[in-house]
C-alpha positions in Angstrom: 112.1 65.0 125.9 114.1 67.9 124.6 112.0 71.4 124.3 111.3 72.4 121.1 111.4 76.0 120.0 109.0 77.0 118.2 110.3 78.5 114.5 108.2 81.6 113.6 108.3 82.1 109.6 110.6 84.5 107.9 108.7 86.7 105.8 110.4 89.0 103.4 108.3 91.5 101.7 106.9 91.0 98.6 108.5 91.6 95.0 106.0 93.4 93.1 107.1 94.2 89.8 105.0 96.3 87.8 105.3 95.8 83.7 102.9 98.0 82.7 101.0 97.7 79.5 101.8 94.8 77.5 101.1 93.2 74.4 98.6 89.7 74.8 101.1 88.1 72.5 103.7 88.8 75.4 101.5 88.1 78.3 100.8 84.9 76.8 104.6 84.1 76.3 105.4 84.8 79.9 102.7 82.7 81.2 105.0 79.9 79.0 108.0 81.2 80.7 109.6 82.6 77.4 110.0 85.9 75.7 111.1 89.4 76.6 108.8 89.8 79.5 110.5 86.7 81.0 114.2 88.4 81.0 112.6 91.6 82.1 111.3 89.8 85.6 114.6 87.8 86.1 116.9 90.8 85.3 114.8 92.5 88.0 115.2 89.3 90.7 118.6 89.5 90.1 118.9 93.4 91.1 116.8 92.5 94.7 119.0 89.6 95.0 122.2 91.7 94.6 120.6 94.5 96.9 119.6 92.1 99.9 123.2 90.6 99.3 124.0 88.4 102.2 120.3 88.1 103.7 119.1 86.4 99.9 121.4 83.6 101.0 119.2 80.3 100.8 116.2 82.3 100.0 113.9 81.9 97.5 112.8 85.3 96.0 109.0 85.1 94.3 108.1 87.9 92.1 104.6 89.6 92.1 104.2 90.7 88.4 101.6 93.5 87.8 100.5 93.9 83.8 97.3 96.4 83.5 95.6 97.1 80.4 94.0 100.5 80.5 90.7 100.4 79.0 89.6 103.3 76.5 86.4 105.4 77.5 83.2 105.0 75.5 82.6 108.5 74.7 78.7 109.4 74.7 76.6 109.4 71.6 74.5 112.2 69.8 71.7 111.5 67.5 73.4 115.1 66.2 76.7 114.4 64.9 79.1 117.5 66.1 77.8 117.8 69.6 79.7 116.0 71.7 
């Protein structure tokens, strides 16, 4: 029997691109893998992949993608208008 050695994992960190706000219409094409969202990730996986240079070599690079919507405040309400 030949020893095995045991491979540990490479882990690279994490791609997290953050997009922003974005329109649903958009959101909902990049879940389909088209529209302008779309080229905005790959252009991005293509500047880490040109950055790591060598070490991206039979990697697979997986992008985190981070779209926030920021939610408006509900302002308080007076019986009086003027008040608040």
């Amino acid at each position: 029997m030949t020893p095995t050695a045991k491979r540990e994992p490479v882990v690279n960190a994490p791609v997290i691109l953050n997009i922003g706000k974005a329109k649903r219409k958009d959101i909902r094409l990049l879940r389909e893998g088209q529209g302008p969202l779309v080229n905005e990730v790959q252009s991005a996986l293509q500047e880490v992949a040109a950055s790591l240079g060598e070490q991206a070599e039979g990697k697979q690079i997986l992008p985190v993608v981070l779209i926030y919507r920021k939610k408006s405040r509900k302002k308080g309400r007076s019986l009086i208008p003027g008040l608040l």
